[in-house]
C-alpha positions in Angstrom: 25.1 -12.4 -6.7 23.8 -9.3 -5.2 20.1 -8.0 -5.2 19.7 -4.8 -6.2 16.4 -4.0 -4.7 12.9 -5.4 -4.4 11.0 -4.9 -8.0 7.3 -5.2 -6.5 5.1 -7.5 -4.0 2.0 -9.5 -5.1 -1.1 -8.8 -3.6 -4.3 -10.5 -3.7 -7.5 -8.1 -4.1 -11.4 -9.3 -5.7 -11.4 -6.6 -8.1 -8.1 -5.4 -9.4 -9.4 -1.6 -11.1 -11.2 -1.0 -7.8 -8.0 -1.9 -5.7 -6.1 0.3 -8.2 -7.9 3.6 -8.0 -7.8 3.3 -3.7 -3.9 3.0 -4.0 -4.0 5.4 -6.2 -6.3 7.5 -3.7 -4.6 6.4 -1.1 -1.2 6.1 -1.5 -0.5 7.7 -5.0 0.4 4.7 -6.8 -0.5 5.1 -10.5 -1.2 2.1 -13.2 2.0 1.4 -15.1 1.3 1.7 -18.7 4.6 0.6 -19.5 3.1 -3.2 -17.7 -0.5 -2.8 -18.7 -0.2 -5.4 -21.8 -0.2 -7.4 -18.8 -3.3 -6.7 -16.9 -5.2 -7.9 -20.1 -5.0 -11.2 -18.7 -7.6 -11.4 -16.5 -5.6 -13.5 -14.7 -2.6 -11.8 -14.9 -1.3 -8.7 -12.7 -2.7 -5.1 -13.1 1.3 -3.4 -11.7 1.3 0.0 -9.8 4.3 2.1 -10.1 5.2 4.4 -7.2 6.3 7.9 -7.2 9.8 7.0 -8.4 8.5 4.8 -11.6 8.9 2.0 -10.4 7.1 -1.0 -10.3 5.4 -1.6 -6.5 2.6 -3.8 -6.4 1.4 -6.6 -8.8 -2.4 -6.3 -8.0 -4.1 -10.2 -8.7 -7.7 -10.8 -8.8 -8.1 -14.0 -6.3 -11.1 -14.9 -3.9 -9.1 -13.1 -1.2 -8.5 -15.2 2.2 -8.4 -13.9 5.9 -4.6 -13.0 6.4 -3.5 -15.8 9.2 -0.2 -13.8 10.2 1.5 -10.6 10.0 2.6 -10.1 6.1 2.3 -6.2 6.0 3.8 -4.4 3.2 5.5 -0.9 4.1 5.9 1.9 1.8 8.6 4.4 2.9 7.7 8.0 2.4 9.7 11.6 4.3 8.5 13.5 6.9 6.4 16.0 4.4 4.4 13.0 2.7 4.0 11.5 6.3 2.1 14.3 7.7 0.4 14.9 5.1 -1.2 11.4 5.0 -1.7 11.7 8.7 -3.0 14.9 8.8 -5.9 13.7 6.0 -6.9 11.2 8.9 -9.6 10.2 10.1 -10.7 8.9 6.1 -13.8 6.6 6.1 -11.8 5.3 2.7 -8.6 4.0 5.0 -8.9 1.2 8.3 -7.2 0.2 10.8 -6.5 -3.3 11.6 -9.3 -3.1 13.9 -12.1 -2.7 11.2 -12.2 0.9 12.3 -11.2 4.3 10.5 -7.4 5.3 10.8 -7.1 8.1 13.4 -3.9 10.4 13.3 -2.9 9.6 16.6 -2.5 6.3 15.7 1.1 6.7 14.8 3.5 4.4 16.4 6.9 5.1 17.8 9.4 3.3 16.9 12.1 5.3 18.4 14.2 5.3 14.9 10.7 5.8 13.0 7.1 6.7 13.0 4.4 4.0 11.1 1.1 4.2 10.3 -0.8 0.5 10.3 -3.8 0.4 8.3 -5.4 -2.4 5.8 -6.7 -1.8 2.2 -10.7 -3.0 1.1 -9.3 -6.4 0.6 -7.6 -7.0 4.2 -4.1 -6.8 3.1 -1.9 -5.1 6.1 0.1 -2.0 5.1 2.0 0.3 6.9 3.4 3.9 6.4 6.6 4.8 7.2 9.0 7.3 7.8 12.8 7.7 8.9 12.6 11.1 9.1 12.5 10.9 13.1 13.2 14.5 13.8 
């Protein structure tokens, strides 16, 4: 057995259509209608699809705990999208991990990569990501 690829990550968040439009805001990630039969469980999972269609993240509402170690979720975008994103910054709407608004010259260098580190309104760690070093 092989896997193919990752289908989508869970995510904790206290209110899952209030997490869903700041992705959405955010990151571009749009409500899956294909998976919404779903979300009418209120416990169940509200799924985000990204820009290819595909699922990405299974939003459930859950009393949301401090995160106790370093379980970030990246989303890889190119060069375009990147500076795009980074150019938008500073948005009161997106933090850091420091409680503080995302500034563009946050980017880190990975030498093969650039990141952007930032959290969403429910403390979960994302990054931003490209490979598009040039």
């Amino acid at each position: 057995m092989q896997v193919e690829r990752i289908d989508h990550v869970h995510i904790e968040v206290t209110d899952r259509d209030r997490a869903a439009d700041w992705y959405g805001a955010t990151l571009g990630l749009a409500r899956d209608s294909d998976l919404a039969i779903w979300a009418e469980d209120p416990m169940g999972p509200l799924i985000l699809r990204a820009g290819d269609g595909r699922p990405a993240l299974s939003l459930f509402a859950r009393a949301c705990a401090a995160t106790s170690r370093d379980t970030t979720i990246a989303f890889r975008v190119n060069a375009v999208a990147f500076q795009t994103f980074r150019n938008a910054l500073p948005n009161p709407a997106i933090l850091s991990r420091d409680g503080v608004p995302l500034q563009a010259d946050d980017v880190v260098d990975h030498g093969l990569s650039y990141s952007l580190y930032f959290v969403d309104p429910d403390g979960n760690r994302l990054e931003l990501t490209t490979y598009d070093f040039d």
